[in-house]
C-alpha positions as CSV (number, residue, x, y, z in Angstrom):
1,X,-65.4,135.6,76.6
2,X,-65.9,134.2,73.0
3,X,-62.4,133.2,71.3
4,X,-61.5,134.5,67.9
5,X,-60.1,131.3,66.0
6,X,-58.6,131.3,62.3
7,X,-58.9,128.3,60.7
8,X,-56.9,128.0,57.4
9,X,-55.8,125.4,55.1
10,X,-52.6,126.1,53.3
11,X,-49.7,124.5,51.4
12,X,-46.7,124.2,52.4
13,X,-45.5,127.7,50.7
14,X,-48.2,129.5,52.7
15,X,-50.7,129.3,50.0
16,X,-54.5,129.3,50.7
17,X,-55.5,129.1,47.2
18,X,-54.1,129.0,43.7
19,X,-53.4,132.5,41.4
20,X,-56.2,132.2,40.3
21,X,-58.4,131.3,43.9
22,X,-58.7,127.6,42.9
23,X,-58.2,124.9,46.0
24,X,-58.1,122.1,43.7
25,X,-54.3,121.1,44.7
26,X,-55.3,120.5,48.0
27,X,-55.3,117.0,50.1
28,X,-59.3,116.8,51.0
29,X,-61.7,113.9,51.9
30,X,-63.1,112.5,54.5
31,X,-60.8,112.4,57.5
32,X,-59.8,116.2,56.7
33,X,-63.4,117.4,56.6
34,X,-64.1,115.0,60.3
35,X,-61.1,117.5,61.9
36,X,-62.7,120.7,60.7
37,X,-66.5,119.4,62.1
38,X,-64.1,119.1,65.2
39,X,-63.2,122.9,65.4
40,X,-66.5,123.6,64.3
41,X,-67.9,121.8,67.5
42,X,-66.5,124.2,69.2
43,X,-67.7,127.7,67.7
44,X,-71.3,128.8,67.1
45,X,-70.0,131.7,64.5
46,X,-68.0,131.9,61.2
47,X,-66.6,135.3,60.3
48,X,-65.6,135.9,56.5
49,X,-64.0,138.8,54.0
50,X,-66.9,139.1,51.4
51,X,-65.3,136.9,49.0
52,X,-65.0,134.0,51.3
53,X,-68.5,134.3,52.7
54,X,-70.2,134.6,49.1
55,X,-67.6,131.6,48.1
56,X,-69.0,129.1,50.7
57,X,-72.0,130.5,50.6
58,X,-72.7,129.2,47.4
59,X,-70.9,125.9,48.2
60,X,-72.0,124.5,51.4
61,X,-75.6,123.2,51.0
62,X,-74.3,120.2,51.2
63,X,-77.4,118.5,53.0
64,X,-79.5,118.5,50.3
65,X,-77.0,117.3,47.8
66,X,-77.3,113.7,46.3
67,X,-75.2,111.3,47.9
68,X,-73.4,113.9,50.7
69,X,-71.1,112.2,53.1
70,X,-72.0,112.1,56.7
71,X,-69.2,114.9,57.4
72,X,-70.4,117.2,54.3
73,X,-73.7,116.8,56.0
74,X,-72.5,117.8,59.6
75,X,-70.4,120.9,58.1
76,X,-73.3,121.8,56.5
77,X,-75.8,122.0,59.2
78,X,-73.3,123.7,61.2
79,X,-72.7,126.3,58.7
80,X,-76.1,127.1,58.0
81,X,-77.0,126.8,61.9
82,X,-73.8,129.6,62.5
83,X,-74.4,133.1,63.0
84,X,-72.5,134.9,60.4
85,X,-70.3,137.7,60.6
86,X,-69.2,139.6,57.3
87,X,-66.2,142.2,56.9
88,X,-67.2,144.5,54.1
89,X,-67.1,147.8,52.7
90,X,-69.1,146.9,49.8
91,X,-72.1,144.0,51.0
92,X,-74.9,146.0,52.3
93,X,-78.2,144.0,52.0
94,X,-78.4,140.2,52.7
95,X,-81.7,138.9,52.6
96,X,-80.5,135.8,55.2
97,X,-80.5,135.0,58.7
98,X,-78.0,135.8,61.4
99,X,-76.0,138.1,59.2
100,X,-74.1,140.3,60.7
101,X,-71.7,143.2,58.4
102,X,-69.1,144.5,59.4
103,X,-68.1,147.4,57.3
104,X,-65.6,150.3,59.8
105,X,-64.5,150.2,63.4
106,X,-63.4,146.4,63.4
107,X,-61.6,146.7,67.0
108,X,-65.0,147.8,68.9
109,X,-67.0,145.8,66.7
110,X,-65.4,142.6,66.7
111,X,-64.8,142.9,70.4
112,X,-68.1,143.7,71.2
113,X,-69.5,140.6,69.6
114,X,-66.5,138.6,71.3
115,X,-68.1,139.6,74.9
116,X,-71.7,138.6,73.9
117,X,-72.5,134.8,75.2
118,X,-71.7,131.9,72.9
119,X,-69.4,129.5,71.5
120,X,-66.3,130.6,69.7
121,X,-65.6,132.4,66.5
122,X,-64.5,130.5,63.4
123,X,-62.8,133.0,61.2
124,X,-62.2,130.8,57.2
125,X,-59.6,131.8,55.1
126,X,-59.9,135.5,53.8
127,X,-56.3,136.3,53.8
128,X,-57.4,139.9,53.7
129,X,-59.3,140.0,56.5
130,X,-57.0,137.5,58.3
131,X,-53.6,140.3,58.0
132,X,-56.2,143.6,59.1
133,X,-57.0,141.7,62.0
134,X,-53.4,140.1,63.0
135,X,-52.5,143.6,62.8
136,X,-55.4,144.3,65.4
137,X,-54.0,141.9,67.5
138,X,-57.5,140.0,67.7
139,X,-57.2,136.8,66.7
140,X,-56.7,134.2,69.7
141,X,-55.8,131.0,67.6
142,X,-54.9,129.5,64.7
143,X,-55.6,126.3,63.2
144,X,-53.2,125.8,60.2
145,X,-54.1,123.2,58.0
146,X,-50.9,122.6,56.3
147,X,-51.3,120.6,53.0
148,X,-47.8,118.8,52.1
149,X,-48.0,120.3,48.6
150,X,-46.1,123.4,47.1
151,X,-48.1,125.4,45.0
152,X,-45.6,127.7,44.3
153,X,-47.7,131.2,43.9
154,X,-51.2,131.9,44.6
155,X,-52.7,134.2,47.4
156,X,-51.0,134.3,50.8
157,X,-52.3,133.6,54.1
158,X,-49.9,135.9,55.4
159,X,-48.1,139.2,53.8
160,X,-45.1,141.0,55.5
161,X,-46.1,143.0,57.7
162,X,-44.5,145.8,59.7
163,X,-44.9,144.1,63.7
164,X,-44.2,140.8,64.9
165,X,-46.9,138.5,66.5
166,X,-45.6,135.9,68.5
167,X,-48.1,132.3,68.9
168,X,-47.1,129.2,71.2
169,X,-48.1,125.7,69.8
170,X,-50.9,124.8,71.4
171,X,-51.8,121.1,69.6
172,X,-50.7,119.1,66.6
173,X,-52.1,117.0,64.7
174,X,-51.2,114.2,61.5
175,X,-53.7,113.3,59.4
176,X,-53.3,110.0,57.9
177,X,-52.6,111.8,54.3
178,X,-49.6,114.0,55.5
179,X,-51.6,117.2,55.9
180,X,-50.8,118.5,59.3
181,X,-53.4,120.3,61.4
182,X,-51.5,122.8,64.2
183,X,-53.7,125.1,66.7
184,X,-51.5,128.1,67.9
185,X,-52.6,130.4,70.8
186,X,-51.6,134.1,70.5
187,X,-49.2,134.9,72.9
188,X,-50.6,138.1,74.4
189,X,-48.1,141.1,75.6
Protein backbone atom coordinates (compact mmCIF):
# COMPACT_ATOMS: atom_id res chain seq x y z
CA UNK A 1 0.00 0.00 0.00
CA UNK A 2 1.12 3.51 -1.16
CA UNK A 3 2.14 5.86 2.00
CA UNK A 4 0.68 9.26 2.41
CA UNK A 5 3.74 11.50 3.31
CA UNK A 6 3.57 15.46 4.27
CA UNK A 7 6.42 17.13 3.47
CA UNK A 8 6.51 20.74 4.98
CA UNK A 9 9.06 23.33 5.47
CA UNK A 10 8.36 25.58 8.45
CA UNK A 11 10.03 28.03 10.90
CA UNK A 12 10.62 27.50 13.97
CA UNK A 13 7.04 29.14 15.19
CA UNK A 14 5.28 26.60 12.93
CA UNK A 15 5.00 28.92 10.05
CA UNK A 16 4.82 27.65 6.42
CA UNK A 17 4.72 30.94 4.94
CA UNK A 18 4.64 34.57 5.82
CA UNK A 19 0.98 36.72 6.40
CA UNK A 20 1.05 37.44 3.38
CA UNK A 21 2.06 33.61 1.71
CA UNK A 22 5.64 34.82 0.99
CA UNK A 23 8.66 31.99 1.72
CA UNK A 24 11.25 34.48 1.32
CA UNK A 25 12.56 34.12 5.14
CA UNK A 26 13.38 30.77 4.57
CA UNK A 27 16.99 29.00 4.60
CA UNK A 28 16.97 27.50 0.75
CA UNK A 29 19.85 26.40 -1.70
CA UNK A 30 21.28 23.78 -2.79
CA UNK A 31 21.81 21.19 -0.05
CA UNK A 32 18.04 21.80 1.06
CA UNK A 33 16.58 21.30 -2.41
CA UNK A 34 19.24 17.71 -2.67
CA UNK A 35 17.14 16.44 0.64
CA UNK A 36 13.72 17.10 -0.82
CA UNK A 37 14.86 15.28 -4.45
CA UNK A 38 15.59 12.54 -1.71
CA UNK A 39 11.91 12.28 -0.47
CA UNK A 40 10.87 12.76 -3.88
CA UNK A 41 12.81 9.52 -4.90
CA UNK A 42 10.66 7.92 -3.07
CA UNK A 43 6.98 8.99 -4.23
CA UNK A 44 5.61 8.91 -7.75
CA UNK A 45 2.64 11.50 -6.60
CA UNK A 46 2.24 15.05 -5.12
CA UNK A 47 -1.12 15.90 -3.65
CA UNK A 48 -1.91 19.74 -3.18
CA UNK A 49 -4.93 22.18 -1.77
CA UNK A 50 -5.61 24.28 -4.95
CA UNK A 51 -3.52 27.05 -3.90
CA UNK A 52 -0.42 25.06 -3.46
CA UNK A 53 -0.85 23.13 -6.65
CA UNK A 54 -1.56 26.42 -8.87
CA UNK A 55 1.52 28.06 -6.66
CA UNK A 56 4.12 25.47 -7.85
CA UNK A 57 2.49 24.93 -10.73
CA UNK A 58 3.54 28.09 -11.98
CA UNK A 59 6.95 27.79 -10.41
CA UNK A 60 8.54 24.58 -11.11
CA UNK A 61 9.58 24.55 -14.85
CA UNK A 62 12.69 24.73 -13.76
CA UNK A 63 14.32 22.61 -16.66
CA UNK A 64 13.94 25.00 -19.08
CA UNK A 65 15.10 27.92 -17.13
CA UNK A 66 18.59 29.55 -17.86
CA UNK A 67 21.17 28.51 -15.73
CA UNK A 68 18.97 25.84 -13.39
CA UNK A 69 20.97 23.96 -10.91
CA UNK A 70 21.35 20.22 -11.21
CA UNK A 71 18.82 19.79 -8.14
CA UNK A 72 16.19 22.49 -9.67
CA UNK A 73 16.53 20.38 -12.66
CA UNK A 74 15.85 16.92 -10.87
CA UNK A 75 12.76 18.49 -8.82
CA UNK A 76 11.56 19.51 -11.80
CA UNK A 77 11.42 16.49 -13.83
CA UNK A 78 10.10 14.80 -10.94
CA UNK A 79 7.36 17.17 -10.56
CA UNK A 80 6.28 17.31 -13.95
CA UNK A 81 6.80 13.29 -14.31
CA UNK A 82 4.32 13.05 -10.89
CA UNK A 83 0.85 12.17 -11.04
CA UNK A 84 -1.07 14.94 -9.49
CA UNK A 85 -3.72 14.89 -7.02
CA UNK A 86 -5.80 18.11 -6.34
CA UNK A 87 -8.21 18.80 -3.21
CA UNK A 88 -10.84 21.27 -4.39
CA UNK A 89 -14.14 22.42 -4.25
CA UNK A 90 -13.65 24.98 -6.77
CA UNK A 91 -10.90 23.57 -9.72
CA UNK A 92 -12.94 21.70 -12.13
CA UNK A 93 -11.14 21.64 -15.65
CA UNK A 94 -7.33 21.22 -16.02
CA UNK A 95 -6.25 20.86 -19.35
CA UNK A 96 -2.93 18.70 -18.00
CA UNK A 97 -1.86 15.36 -17.64
CA UNK A 98 -2.22 12.98 -14.66
CA UNK A 99 -4.58 15.27 -12.87
CA UNK A 100 -6.56 14.00 -10.54
CA UNK A 101 -9.45 16.37 -8.34
CA UNK A 102 -10.52 15.75 -5.56
CA UNK A 103 -13.51 17.68 -4.64
CA UNK A 104 -15.99 15.49 -1.57
CA UNK A 105 -15.50 12.06 0.06
CA UNK A 106 -11.68 12.52 0.81
CA UNK A 107 -11.55 9.20 3.12
CA UNK A 108 -12.73 6.77 0.21
CA UNK A 109 -11.09 8.77 -2.32
CA UNK A 110 -7.78 9.22 -0.96
CA UNK A 111 -7.69 5.70 0.18
CA UNK A 112 -8.70 4.31 -2.84
CA UNK A 113 -5.81 5.83 -4.73
CA UNK A 114 -3.45 4.83 -1.62
CA UNK A 115 -4.28 0.91 -2.57
CA UNK A 116 -3.61 1.48 -6.45
CA UNK A 117 0.22 0.29 -7.28
CA UNK A 118 2.99 2.89 -7.01
CA UNK A 119 5.45 4.80 -5.16
CA UNK A 120 4.36 7.01 -2.34
CA UNK A 121 2.40 10.12 -1.97
CA UNK A 122 4.10 13.45 -1.49
CA UNK A 123 1.50 15.75 0.03
CA UNK A 124 3.44 19.95 -0.09
CA UNK A 125 2.38 22.31 2.20
CA UNK A 126 -1.41 23.29 2.06
CA UNK A 127 -1.96 23.83 5.65
CA UNK A 128 -5.57 23.42 4.86
CA UNK A 129 -5.63 20.36 3.39
CA UNK A 130 -2.82 19.15 5.72
CA UNK A 131 -5.40 19.74 9.21
CA UNK A 132 -8.80 18.03 7.12
CA UNK A 133 -6.67 15.17 6.55
CA UNK A 134 -4.80 14.88 10.20
CA UNK A 135 -8.28 14.97 11.31
CA UNK A 136 -8.95 11.90 8.85
CA UNK A 137 -6.23 10.26 10.33
CA UNK A 138 -4.54 9.67 6.76
CA UNK A 139 -1.40 10.86 6.72
CA UNK A 140 1.40 8.22 7.44
CA UNK A 141 4.49 10.61 7.81
CA UNK A 142 5.80 13.77 8.11
CA UNK A 143 8.76 15.31 6.96
CA UNK A 144 9.18 18.70 8.81
CA UNK A 145 11.57 20.92 7.45
CA UNK A 146 12.24 23.11 10.28
CA UNK A 147 13.93 26.44 9.28
CA UNK A 148 15.85 28.04 12.44
CA UNK A 149 14.06 31.28 11.87
CA UNK A 150 10.94 32.84 13.73
CA UNK A 151 8.66 34.45 11.61
CA UNK A 152 6.54 35.41 14.11
CA UNK A 153 2.88 35.25 12.31
CA UNK A 154 2.02 33.93 9.03
CA UNK A 155 -0.12 30.82 8.09
CA UNK A 156 0.15 27.72 10.31
CA UNK A 157 1.01 24.31 9.47
CA UNK A 158 -1.01 23.21 12.15
CA UNK A 159 -4.33 24.79 14.00
CA UNK A 160 -5.81 23.49 17.35
CA UNK A 161 -7.61 21.04 16.81
CA UNK A 162 -10.15 19.11 18.87
CA UNK A 163 -8.13 15.19 18.91
CA UNK A 164 -4.75 14.34 19.59
CA UNK A 165 -2.53 12.57 16.94
CA UNK A 166 0.34 10.92 18.36
CA UNK A 167 3.75 10.45 15.69
CA UNK A 168 7.13 8.58 16.78
CA UNK A 169 10.39 10.03 15.33
CA UNK A 170 11.32 8.06 12.66
CA UNK A 171 14.74 9.94 11.25
CA UNK A 172 16.57 13.25 11.73
CA UNK A 173 18.42 15.06 9.96
CA UNK A 174 20.99 18.52 10.13
CA UNK A 175 21.58 20.28 7.24
CA UNK A 176 24.73 22.10 7.21
CA UNK A 177 22.73 25.57 7.49
CA UNK A 178 20.76 24.77 10.81
CA UNK A 179 17.55 23.78 9.11
CA UNK A 180 16.55 20.50 10.56
CA UNK A 181 14.79 17.87 8.44
CA UNK A 182 12.59 15.24 10.93
CA UNK A 183 10.44 12.32 9.25
CA UNK A 184 7.71 11.25 11.81
CA UNK A 185 5.57 7.99 11.32
CA UNK A 186 1.93 8.19 12.62
CA UNK A 187 1.42 6.16 15.33
CA UNK A 188 -1.64 4.20 14.43
CA UNK A 189 -4.38 3.18 17.34
Amino acid sequence: MRKLNLIAQTSLDGFVAGTNGEFDNFIGGEENLEFVCSITDTADAAMFGRISYELLESNWPAANKPGATKNEIKYSDWYNSASKIVLSKTLSDVNLKNITIISDNLLPEINKIKQQQGKDILIFGSPTIVHELLNLNIIDNIWLIVHPVIFGSGIPLFRRSKQITKFTLVISHRLSNGTLCNKYALQKL
